[in-house]
C-alpha positions as CSV (number, residue, x, y, z in Angstrom):
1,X,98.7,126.3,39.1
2,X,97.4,123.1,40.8
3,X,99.5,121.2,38.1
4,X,102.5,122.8,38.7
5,X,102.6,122.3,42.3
6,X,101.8,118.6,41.9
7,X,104.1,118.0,39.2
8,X,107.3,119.3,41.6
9,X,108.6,118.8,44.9
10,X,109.1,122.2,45.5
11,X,107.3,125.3,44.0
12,X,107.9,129.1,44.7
13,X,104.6,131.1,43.8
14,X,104.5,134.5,43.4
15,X,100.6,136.9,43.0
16,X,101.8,140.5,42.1
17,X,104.6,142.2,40.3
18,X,108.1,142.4,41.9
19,X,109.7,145.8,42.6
20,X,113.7,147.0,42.6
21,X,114.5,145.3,46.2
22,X,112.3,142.2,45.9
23,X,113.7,141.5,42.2
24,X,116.7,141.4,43.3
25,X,116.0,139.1,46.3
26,X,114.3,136.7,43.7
27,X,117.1,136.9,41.1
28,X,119.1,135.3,43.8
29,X,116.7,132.8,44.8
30,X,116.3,131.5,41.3
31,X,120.1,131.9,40.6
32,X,121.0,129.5,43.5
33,X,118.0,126.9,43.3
34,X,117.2,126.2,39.6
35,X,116.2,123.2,38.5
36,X,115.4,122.4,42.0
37,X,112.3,124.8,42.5
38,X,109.4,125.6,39.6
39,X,109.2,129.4,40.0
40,X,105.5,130.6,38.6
41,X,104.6,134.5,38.5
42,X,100.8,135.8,37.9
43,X,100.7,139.4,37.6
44,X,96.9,140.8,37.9
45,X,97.1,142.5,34.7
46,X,97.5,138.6,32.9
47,X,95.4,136.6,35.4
48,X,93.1,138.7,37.0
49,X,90.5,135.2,37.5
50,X,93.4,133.7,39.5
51,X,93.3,136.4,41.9
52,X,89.9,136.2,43.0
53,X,90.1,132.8,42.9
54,X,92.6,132.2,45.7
55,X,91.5,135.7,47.1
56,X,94.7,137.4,46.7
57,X,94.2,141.0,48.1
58,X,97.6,142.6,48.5
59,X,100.9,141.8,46.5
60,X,103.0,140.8,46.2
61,X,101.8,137.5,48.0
62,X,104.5,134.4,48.2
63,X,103.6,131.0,48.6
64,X,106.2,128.3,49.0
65,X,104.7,124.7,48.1
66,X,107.1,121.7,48.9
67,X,105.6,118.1,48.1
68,X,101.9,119.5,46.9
69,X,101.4,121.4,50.8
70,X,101.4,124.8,51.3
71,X,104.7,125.4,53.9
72,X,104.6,129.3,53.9
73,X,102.7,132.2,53.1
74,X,103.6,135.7,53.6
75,X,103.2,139.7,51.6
76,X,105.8,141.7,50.5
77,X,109.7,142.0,50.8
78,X,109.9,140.0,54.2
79,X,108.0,137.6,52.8
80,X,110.7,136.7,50.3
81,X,113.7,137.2,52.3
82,X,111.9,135.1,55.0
83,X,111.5,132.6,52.3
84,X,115.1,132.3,51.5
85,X,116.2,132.2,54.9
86,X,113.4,128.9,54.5
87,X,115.2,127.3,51.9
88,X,118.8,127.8,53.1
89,X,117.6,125.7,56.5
90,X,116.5,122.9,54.2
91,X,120.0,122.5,52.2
């Protein structure tokens, strides 16, 4: 993951499996900003290591990484549409 956030300006990371409403939230996100975010997705089932690594205890978890820094960390649905409310203020 470290790679990945140093290798691009902007990186959307997402601990946890996404449900109907947040899917949908995300579809958009990635829709409107590809190729100008890396979007990365760890599911517990497939990185179970990375979890307790960064002490994820409750997904889904968000993290938005612009220029290598962590900008914003929040759990579940808000956490996403507070995200894109985030990115639209940027454009």
């Amino acid at each position: 993951m470290e790679e990945i956030i140093k290798k691009n300006e902007k990186v959307l990371v997402i601990f946890g499996e996404l449900m109907d409403e947040t899917q949908s939230i995300y579809k958009k996100i990635k829709y409107r900003y590809q190729g100008d975010i890396e979007f990365v997705n760890y599911t517990i089932r497939e990185n179970k290591e990375m979890f307790y690594r960064y002490y994820i205890s409750s997904v889904p978890l968000f993290r938005l990484y612009i220029e290598g820094e962590l900008k914003y960390e929040k759990k579940g649905k808000e956490g996403l549409e507070e995200i894109q409310k985030i990115l639209l203020s940027m454009e």
